[in-house]
N, C-alpha and C positions, 0 to 999 in steps of 0.2 A: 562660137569659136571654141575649137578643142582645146584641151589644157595644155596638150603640148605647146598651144599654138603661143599660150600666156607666157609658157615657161621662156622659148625663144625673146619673146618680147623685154621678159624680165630683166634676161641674163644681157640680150644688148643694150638696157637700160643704164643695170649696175659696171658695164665696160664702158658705157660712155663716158661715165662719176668716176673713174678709178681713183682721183685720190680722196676721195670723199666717204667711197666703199672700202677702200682700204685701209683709214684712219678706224672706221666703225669697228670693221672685223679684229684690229689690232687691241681696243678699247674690251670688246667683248670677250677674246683669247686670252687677254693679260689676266681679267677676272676669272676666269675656266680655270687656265693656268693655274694659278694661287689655291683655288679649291683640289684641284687633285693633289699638287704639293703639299696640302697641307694634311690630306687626308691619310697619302702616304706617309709624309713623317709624322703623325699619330699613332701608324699602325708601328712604326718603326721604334719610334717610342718607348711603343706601351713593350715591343719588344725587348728592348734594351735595360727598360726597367725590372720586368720580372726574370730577367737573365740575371739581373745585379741581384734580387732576391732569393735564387736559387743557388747562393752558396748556405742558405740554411733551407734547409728543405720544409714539404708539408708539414713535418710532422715535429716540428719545434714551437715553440713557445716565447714566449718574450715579455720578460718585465721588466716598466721601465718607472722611475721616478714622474713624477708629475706633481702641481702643486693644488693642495685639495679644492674643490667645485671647480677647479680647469680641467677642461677635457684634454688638453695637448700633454702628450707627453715628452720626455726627453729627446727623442729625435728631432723633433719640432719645435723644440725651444733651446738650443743648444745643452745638451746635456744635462738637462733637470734645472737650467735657469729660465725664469720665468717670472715676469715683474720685478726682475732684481731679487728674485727668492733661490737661492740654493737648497734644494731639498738633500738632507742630509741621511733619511731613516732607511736604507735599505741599507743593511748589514748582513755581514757574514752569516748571521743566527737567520735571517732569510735565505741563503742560500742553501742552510742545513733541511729546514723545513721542505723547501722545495723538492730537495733531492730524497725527502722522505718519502713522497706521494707515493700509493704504488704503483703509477702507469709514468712514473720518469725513470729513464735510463739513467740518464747524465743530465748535469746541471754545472753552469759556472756562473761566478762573477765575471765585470765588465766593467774597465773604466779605461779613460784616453789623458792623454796629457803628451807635451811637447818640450824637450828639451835638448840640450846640445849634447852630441855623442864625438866622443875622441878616440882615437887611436894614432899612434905612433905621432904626436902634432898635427894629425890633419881632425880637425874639428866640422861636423855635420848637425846643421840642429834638426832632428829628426823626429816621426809622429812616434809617441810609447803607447804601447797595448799591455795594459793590467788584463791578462785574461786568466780562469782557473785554468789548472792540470788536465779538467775534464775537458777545455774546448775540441781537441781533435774529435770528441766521439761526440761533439753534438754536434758540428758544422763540417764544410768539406775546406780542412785545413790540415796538410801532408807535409812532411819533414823528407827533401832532399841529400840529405846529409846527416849523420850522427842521431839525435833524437830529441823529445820536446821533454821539459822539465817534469820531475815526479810532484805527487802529493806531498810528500815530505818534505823536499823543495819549497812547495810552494805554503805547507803552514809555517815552516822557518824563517822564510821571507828572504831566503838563500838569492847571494846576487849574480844570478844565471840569466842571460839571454838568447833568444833563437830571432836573429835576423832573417829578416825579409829580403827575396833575390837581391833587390834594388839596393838598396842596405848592403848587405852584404860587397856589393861589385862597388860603390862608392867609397866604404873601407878597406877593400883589400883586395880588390881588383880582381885577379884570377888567386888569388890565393887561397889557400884553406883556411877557412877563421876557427874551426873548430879545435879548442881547447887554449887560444888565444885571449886574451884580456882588452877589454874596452872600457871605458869611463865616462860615466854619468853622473852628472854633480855632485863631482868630486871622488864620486868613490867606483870600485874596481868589479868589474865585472867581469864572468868567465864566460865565452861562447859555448855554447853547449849543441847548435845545431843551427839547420838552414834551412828554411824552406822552400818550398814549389812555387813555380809564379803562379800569383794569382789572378795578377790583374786588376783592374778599380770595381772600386763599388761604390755604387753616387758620386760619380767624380772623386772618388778617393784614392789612389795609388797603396794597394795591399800590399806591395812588394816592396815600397821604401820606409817601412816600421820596423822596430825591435820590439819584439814580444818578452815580456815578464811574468813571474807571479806574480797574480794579483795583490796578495799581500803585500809582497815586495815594492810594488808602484807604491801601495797604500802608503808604507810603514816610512820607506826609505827614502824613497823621491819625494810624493805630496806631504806629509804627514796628516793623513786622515785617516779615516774607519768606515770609510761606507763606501758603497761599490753605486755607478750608476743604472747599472740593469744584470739583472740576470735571464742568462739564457739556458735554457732547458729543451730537452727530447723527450718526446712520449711515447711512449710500446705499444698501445694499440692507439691508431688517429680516430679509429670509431667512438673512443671514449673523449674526444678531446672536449667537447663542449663541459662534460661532466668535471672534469680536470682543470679547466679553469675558474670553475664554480668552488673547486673545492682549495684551490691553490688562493685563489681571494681570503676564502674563509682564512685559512692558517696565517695569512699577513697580514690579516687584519685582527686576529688575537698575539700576533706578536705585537704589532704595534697600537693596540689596545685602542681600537678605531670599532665603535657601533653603528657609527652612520655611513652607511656604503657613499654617502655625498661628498664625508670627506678623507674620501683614502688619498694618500697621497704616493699612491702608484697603479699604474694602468697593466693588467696583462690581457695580451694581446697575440694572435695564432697568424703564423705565414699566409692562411688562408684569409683570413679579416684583412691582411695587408696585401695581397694582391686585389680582393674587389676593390678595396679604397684607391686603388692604385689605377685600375681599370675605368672607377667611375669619377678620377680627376682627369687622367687621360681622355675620356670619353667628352666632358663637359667641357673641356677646354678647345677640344677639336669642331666639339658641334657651336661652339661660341664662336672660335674662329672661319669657320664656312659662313654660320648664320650674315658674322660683318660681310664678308667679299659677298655674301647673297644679295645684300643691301646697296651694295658699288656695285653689284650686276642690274638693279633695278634702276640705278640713276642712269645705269649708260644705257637701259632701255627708254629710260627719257629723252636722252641723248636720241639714239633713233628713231624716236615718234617726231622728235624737233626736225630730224633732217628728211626725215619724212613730208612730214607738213610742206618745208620750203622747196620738196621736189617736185610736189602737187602743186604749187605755186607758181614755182619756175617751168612749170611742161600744161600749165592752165590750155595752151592753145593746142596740143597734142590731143588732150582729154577730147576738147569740144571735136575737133576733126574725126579722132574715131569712132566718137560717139555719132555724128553726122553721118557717121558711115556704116552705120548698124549695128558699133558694137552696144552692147548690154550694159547695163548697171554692174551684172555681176561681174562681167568681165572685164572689167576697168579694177571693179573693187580686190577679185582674187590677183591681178598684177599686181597691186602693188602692196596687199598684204604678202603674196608669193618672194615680192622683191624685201621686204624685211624681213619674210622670215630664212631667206637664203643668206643674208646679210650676218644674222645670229649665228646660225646653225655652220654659217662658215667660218667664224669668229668661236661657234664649240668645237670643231674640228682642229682648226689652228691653236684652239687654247688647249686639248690634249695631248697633241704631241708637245706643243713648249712644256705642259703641266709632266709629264712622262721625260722628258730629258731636264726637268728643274728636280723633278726628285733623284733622280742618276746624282745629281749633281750634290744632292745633300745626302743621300747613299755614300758616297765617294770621299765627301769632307767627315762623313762621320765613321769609316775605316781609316781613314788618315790619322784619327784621334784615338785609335782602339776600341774605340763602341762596337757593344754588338750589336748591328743593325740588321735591316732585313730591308732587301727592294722590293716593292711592292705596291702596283698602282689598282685600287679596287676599284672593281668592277662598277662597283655603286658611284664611284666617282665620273665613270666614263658617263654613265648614265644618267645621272644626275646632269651632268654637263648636257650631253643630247638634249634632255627634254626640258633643261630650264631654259637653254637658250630658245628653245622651240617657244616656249610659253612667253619668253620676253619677249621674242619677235611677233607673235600671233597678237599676243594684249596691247603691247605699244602699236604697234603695228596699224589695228583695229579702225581706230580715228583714222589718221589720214587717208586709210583706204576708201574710207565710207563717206571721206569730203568731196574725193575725186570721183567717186560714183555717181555724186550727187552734183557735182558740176550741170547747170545746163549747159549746153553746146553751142545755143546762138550766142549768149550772155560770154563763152569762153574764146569763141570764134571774134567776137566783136573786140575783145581785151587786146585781142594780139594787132 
């Protein structure tokens, strides 16, 4: 019997099943489906994220609190808390050192806090940014309007603010805030400038803050003396590993710390934070494929079962054409042929759902301001091709080789 002759046979097999072929195909696409989805929004992801990272570029640095033999730093543990431990030691006198090195440009303090901002009776409780003078030259953060606070400013601890667009339109709508007065617990502040949108970073909205001198947050607002991280620019990025070998050293003779075990602060380069970012991304996606790989094995159980009961229910078909001269092998290639058409059109059906589910998480995540990216890899398409091939071929396997093995008198006699 030629192949073609199997393929006809097959195909008027699985039309005579339609809703039995149908249910299968629908079972095997959902799981396809979810793997290309998911492999698109990984890529979309990891998109998104290192987009939020490139408001400070390669060649910045970053120190953060952390509490000593923990590996997490302040990002990861809310701001330097960590078992109920506030780390208190990076100080001003770290951000001088730092700014000593000779491969940093610029360096500032960094700390957050939240409080209620008024003007004219309308009250906003809004995010504050303790940042230094020097942040503009080490991150990409631009002044729309008027300009950002000086050095002088900011060792005075002078009470000056540059509102965030958001900020800004929430107090005073289309009006100019510059050289106008706001207040923050209790006491008066002078607008001094606006900035650029920015946008979120980790789901953060950069446009609905008031930016301060650090000092100023420190002194005025919180009353403390230590900053939660300092960030820093390096001049040449060739030297950066040397640079933070050497940036350790200086904060760890200011805070008179011998054992590198227990520093209690971590620095850390843009470039360390995009691999780490790349291979959470990475592990998370290939964990997620691995599960629906697992749901795509059960529903090739699923199709060896309905397999079984089709060689069951067509027992008297077998013996007849086999009575009739066909072959072992060609009983066995139908109705392996017919699962693995069954698959294979279950991966077909599950790429197109899996290519409009990710449009669709594309879509909800520009509705949100994310920067996304569409994108359905190619390794997903492929991957779908040939697992479903391999679920249909290995499930498959068995049933084909029972109805091979059918005798004919024994299958003729059943009916």
């Amino acid at each position: 019997m030629f192949f073609i002759d199997i393929v006809k046979i097959a195909i008027k097999s699985l039309r005579s099943q339609k809703t039995r072929s149908v249910l299968t195909i629908l079972g095997i696409s959902i799981g396809i489906a979810i793997v290309i989805t998911i492999l698109s929004a990984g890529r979309g992801l990891d998109h998104f994220l290192l987009s939020q990272l490139e408001t400070f570029g390669s060649d910045t640095v970053w120190i953060e609190v952390k509490v000593p033999s923990v590996k997490k730093t302040s990002s990861e543990n809310a701001s330097g808390q960590a078992t109920g431990i506030t780390i208190t030691t990076l100080k001003n006198k770290d951000i001088e050192s730092v700014s000593a090195n000779n491969n940093i440009t610029a360096a500032y303090g960094y700390m957050m806090g939240q409080e209620v901002v008024g003007y004219q009776g309308l009250n906003r409780r809004m995010m504050l940014l303790g940042n230094g003078y020097a942040m503009p030259s080490v991150e990409k953060f631009e002044i729309a309007s008027s300009r950002f606070y000086t050095k002088d400013e900011e060792d005075s601890a002078s009470l000056v603010a540059v509102l965030g667009y958001t900020a800004k339109q929430k107090l005073f709508g289309d009006d100019d805030p510059v050289g106008k007065t706001i207040y923050i617990k209790h006491k008066v502040f002078r607008v001094i400038g606006v900035a650029k949108e920015r946008g979120s970073a980790f789901f953060m909205d950069m446009d609905d803050i008031v930016v301060l001198p650090a000092n100023t947050l420190q002194k005025k607002i919180m009353g403390v003396d230590y900053v939660s991280a300092i960030v820093a620019k390096v001049k040449d990025k060739n030297l950066l590993d040397q640079t933070v070998v050497e940036l350790e050293y200086a904060l760890r003779e200011n805070h008179d710390i011998t054992d590198p075990n227990k520093d209690d602060f971590a620095v850390s380069t843009m470039e360390e934070a995009r691999g780490m970012l790349n291979t959470v991304v990475g592990g998370v996606t290939f964990l997620l494929v691995a599960l629906v790989c697992i749901s795509l094995v059960v529903g090739g159980v699923g199709i060896m079962n309905i397999m079984y009961v089709s060689v069951t229910e067509r027992t008297f078909e077998i013996g007849l054409r086999k009575s009739l001269g066909a072959r072992k092998r060609d009983i066995s290639r139908q109705f392996l042929l017919e699962a693995v058409m069954l698959t294979v059109g279950g991966g077909i059906a599950g790429i197109i759902l899996g290519t409009v589910f990710s449009l669709f998480v594309y879509l909800v995540a520009l509705y949100y301001n994310f920067e996304w990216i569409y994108s359905v890899p190619l390794s997903g398409i492929v991957l779908a091709v040939v697992f479903s091939m391999a679920v249909g071929l290995f499930f498959g396997l068995y049933p084909a080789r029972k109805a091979a093995n059918l005798d004919p008198i024994e299958a003729l006699r059943r009916e």
